[in-house]
N, C-alpha and C positions, 0 to 999 in steps of 0.2 A: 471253852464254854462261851465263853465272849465274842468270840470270832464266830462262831456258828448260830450266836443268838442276831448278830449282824447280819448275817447272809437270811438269815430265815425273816426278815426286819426288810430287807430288798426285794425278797421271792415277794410276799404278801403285798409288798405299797403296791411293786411294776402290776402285778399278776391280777390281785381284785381289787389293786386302787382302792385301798384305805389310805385314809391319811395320817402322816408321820406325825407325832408329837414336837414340838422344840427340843426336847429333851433327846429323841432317836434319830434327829437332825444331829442335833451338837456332837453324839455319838458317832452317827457316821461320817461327819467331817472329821475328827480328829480321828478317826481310822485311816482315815483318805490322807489326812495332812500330819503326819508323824512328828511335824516338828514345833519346835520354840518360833511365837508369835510376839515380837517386837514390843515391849509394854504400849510406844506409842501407837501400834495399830490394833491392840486388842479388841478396846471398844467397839471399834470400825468395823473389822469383821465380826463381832458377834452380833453387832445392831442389825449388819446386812443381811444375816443367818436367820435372826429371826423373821427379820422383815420380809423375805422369800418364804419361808416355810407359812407364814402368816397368809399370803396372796395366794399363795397353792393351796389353800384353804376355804378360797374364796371361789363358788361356782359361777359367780358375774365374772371374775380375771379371766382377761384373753394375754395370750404373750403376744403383742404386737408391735410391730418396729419400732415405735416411743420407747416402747419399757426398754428394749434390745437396746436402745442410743441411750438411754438414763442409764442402765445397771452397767454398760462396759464404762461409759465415761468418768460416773461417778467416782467406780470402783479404779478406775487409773488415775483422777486427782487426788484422789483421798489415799490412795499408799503409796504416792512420790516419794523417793529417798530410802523406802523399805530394804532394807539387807537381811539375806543377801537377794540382787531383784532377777536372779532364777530361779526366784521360788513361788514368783508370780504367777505364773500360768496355772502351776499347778493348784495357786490358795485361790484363783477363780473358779478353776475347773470342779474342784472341793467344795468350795460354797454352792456351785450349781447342781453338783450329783447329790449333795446331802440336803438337797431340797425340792428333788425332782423336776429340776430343770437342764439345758441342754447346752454346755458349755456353748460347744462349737458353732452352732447354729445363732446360736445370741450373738455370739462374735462378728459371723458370715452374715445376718441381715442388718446388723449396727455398723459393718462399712459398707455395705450395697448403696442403706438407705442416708446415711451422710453423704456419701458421692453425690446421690440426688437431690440433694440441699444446697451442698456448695458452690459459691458463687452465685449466690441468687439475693436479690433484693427482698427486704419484710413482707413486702406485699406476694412477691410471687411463691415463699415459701408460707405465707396463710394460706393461699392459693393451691399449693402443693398438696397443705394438711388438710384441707379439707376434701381434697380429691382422694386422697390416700384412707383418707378416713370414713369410711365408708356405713358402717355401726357406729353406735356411741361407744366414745371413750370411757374406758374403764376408772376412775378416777383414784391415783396414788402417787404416793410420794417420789417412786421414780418414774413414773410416766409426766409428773409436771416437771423434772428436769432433766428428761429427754426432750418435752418440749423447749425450755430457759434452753438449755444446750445450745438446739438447732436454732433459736432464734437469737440467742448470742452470737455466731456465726454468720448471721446475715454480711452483707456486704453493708449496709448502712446503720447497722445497731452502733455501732460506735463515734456515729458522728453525733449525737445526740446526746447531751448532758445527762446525770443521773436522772434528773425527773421523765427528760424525754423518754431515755430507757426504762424505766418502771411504766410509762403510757401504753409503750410501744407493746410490752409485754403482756398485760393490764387485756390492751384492748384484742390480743392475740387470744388469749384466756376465753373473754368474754364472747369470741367471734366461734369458739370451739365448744360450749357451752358447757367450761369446766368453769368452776369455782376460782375467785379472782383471790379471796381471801386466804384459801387455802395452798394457793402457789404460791406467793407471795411470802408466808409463813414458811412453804417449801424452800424455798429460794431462799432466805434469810437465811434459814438455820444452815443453809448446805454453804453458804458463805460464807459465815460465821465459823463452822468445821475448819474451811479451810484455811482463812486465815490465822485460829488457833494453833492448826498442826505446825503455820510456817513459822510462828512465833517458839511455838515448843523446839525447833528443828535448830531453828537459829540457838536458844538457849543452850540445848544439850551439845551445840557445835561449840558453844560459847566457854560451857564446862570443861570439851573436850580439848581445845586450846589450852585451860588455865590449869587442868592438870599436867600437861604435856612439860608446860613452862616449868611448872614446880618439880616436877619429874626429874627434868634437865639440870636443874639448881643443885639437886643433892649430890 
């Protein structure tokens, strides 16, 4: 009954394009993803889960090489260390089909459009973006760090002290007429994730030594 209310849940979204609930999102991921999700990355993909199903809600969202460079990168810092890690392909793949989005293609225009970044100076990748960017940008939390991403990667973001780098960025923002405040906020909090997870990683590495030792003792 369940399996058939799922399939008739895919006919209807692809077919008249109604929009999925969170709730028939979460359903068809975990149809799509059969297994046990690591307690430390729970959060992570359901925040992502929603967060997708939320913009495909949205009739101003365009999927545009930003988002495609935010959603693979994010999605590969924030489940380093995940076991077992071939189960990655398929827990993106799963996030994108249970929210009507297109794995493969997110993948294929997020290394297109990085190759066309790399090695280039701040200036010539503002340069870039505003060539490439042709409409207004859609404004969200992974399209501001798709942009942090590729301007992280610049060839000179790293010669510049913290403040210079929050400028550099700042003025990057403001040159693309997205909200300084709001990336900014973006960027902290995606920070902040990650260096929690590596604190969490370390500990549970930490517990997993200290039982090992007491283990050995008995």
């Amino acid at each position: 009954m369940i399996q058939h209310t799922l399939t008739l849940l895919r006919f209807t979204y692809k077919k008249l394009k109604e929009k999925l609930t969170v709730s028939d999102s979460k359903k068809l991921f975990h149809e799509q993803f059969p297994y046990v999700i690591p307690g430390l990355y729970k959060k992570i993909v359901d925040e992502m889960l929603v967060e997708l199903n939320l913009l495909n809600h949205k009739n101003e969202f365009k999927q545009d090489y930003l988002f495609c460079i935010g959603l693979t990168e994010t999605f590969r810092e924030l489940t380093k260390g995940y076991k077992p890690d071939k189960h990655l392909d398929i827990l993106f793949e799963s996030l994108c089909n249970s929210t009507n989005f297109e794995a493969k293609a997110i993948k294929e225009i997020s290394q297109k459009s990085q190759k066309e970044f790399s090695d280039k100076s701040s200036k010539d990748i503002l340069k870039l973006l505003k060539e490439k960017s042709n409409s207004k940008l859609y404004p969200s939390r992974i399209l501001n760090l798709g942009i942090y991403i590729v301007i992280s990667n610049s060839q000179d973001f790293e010669e510049n002290n913290e403040i210079g780098m929050n400028k550099m960025i700042s003025d990057i923002f403001e040159e693309l007429s997205l909200s300084t405040n709001k990336a900014e906020k973006d960027i902290g909090i995606y920070k902040s994730s990650l260096s929690k997870m590596e604190q969490a990683k370390e500990l549970i590495e930490e517990l997993r030594i200290k039982d090992k030792k007491k283990d050995q003792k008995k």
